[in-house]
C-alpha positions in Angstrom: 34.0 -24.3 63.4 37.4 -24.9 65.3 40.1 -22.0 64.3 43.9 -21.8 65.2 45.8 -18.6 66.4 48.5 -17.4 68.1 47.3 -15.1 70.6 48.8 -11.3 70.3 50.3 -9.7 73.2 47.7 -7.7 74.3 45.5 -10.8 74.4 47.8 -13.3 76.0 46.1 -12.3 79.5 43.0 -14.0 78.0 45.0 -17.4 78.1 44.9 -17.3 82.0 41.5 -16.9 82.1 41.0 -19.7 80.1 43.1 -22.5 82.6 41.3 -20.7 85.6 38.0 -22.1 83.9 39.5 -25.6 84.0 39.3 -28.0 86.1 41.6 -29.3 88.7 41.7 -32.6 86.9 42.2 -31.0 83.3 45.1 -28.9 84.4 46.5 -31.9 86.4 46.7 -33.6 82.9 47.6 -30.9 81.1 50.5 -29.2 83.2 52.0 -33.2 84.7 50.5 -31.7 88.3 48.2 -30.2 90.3 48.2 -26.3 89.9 46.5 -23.4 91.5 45.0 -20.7 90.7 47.9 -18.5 92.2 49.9 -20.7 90.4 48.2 -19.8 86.9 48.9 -15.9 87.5 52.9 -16.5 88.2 53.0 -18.5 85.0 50.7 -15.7 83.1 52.5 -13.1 84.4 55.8 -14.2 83.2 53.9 -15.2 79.5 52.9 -11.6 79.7 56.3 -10.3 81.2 58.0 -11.2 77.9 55.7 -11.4 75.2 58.4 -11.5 72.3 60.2 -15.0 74.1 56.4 -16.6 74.2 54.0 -17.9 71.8 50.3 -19.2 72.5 48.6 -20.9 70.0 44.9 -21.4 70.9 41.6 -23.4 69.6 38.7 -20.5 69.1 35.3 -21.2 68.1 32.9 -19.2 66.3 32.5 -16.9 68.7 36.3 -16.3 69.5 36.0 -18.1 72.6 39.4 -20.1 73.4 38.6 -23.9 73.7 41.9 -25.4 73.6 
């Protein structure tokens, strides 16, 4: 079973490690371009820089495992 969730603060770190576990051509089609993974931690960093201006709603499955 496939759950919806916005992440909380303290977990919004986890969100980064999820695109690092994508590949190039997934995150290419996600983000409109090819990324890095330096490029990843900038973007994470400001997610978790200001956690009240930034909202991640992820796909979990049953083992709260982000997959989507």
């Amino acid at each position: 079973m496939i759950t919806y969730r916005v992440l909380r603060p303290s977990e919004l770190s986890k969100y980064g490690v999820y695109l690092k576990q994508r590949s190039y051509d997934s995150l290419r089609m996600y983000f409109g371009y090819t990324i890095t993974p330096e490029q990843i931690d900038k973007i994470v960093d400001g997610i978790v820089g200001a956690p009240s201006k930034n909202y991640i709603v992820v796909a979990e499955d049953i083992d709260n495992d982000i997959v989507g």
